[in-house]
C-alpha positions in Angstrom: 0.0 0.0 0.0 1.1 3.5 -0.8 -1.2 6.0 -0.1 1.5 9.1 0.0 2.2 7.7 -4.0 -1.3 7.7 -4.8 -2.3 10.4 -3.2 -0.2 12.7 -5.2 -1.2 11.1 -8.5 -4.9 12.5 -7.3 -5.9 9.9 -6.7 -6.4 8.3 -10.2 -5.1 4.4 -9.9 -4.9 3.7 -13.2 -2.3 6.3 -13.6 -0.7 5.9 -10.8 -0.4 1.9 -11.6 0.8 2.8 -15.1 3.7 4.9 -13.2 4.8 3.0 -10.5 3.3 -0.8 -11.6 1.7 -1.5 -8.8 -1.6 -2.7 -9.3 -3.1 -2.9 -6.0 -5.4 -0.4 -6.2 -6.9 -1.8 -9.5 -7.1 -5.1 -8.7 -10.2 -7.0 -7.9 -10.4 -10.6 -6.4 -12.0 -13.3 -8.3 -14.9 -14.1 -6.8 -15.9 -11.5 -4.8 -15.2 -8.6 -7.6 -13.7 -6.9 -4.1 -10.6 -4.5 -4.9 -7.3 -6.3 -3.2 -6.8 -3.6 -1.1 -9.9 -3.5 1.0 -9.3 -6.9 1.8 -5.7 -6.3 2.8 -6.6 -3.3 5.3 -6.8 -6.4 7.6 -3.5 -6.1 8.4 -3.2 -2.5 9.8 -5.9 -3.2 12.0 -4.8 -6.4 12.9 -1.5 -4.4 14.3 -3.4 -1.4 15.9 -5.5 -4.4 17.6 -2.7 -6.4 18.9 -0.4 -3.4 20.0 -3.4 -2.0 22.3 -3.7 -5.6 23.7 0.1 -6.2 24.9 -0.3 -2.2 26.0 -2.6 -3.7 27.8 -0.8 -6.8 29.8 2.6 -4.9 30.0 0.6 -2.6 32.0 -1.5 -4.8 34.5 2.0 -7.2 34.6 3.8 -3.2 35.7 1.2 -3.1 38.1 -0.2 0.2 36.3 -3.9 -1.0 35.9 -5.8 -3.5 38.0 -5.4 -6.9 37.0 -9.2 -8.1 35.5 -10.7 -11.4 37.5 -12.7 -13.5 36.4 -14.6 -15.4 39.1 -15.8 -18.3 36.7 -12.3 -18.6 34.8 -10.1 -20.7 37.2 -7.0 -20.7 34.6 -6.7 -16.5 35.0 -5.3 -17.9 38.5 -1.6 -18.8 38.1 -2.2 -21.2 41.6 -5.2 -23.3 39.7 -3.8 -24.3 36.6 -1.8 -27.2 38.0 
């Protein structure tokens, strides 16, 4: 993805994939007729999601934030998994 190098083509992907031959942005998949690069936003949102959630645990393991119990969940004990 390059949205700095399409962005200052205005936009227009078939220019910018004539320039640069990179087609992401005018691809489509086969079955779905989706462009490619909807589908491959998963991945910057995968990382946003997974950096918040080992912000998280570094700060309950610093003692930052309360740890979460869960009364039900025995395994969130250390002392009751074995």
């Amino acid at each position: 993805m390059d949205p700095i190098g399409i962005a200052s083509k205005g936009f227009d992907a078939k220019e910018y994939a004539a320039e640069s031959f990179n087609f992401l942005y005018t691809e489509h998949t086969q079955t779905l007729e989706w462009p490619v690069w909807v589908l491959q936003l998963i991945m910057p949102i995968f990382a946003v999601c997974m950096s918040l959630h080992a912000l998280a645990n570094l700060l309950e393991d610093m003692s930052l934030a309360p740890k979460r119990q869960h009364p039900g969940f025995a395994a969130t004990n250390p002392d009751a998994v074995n």
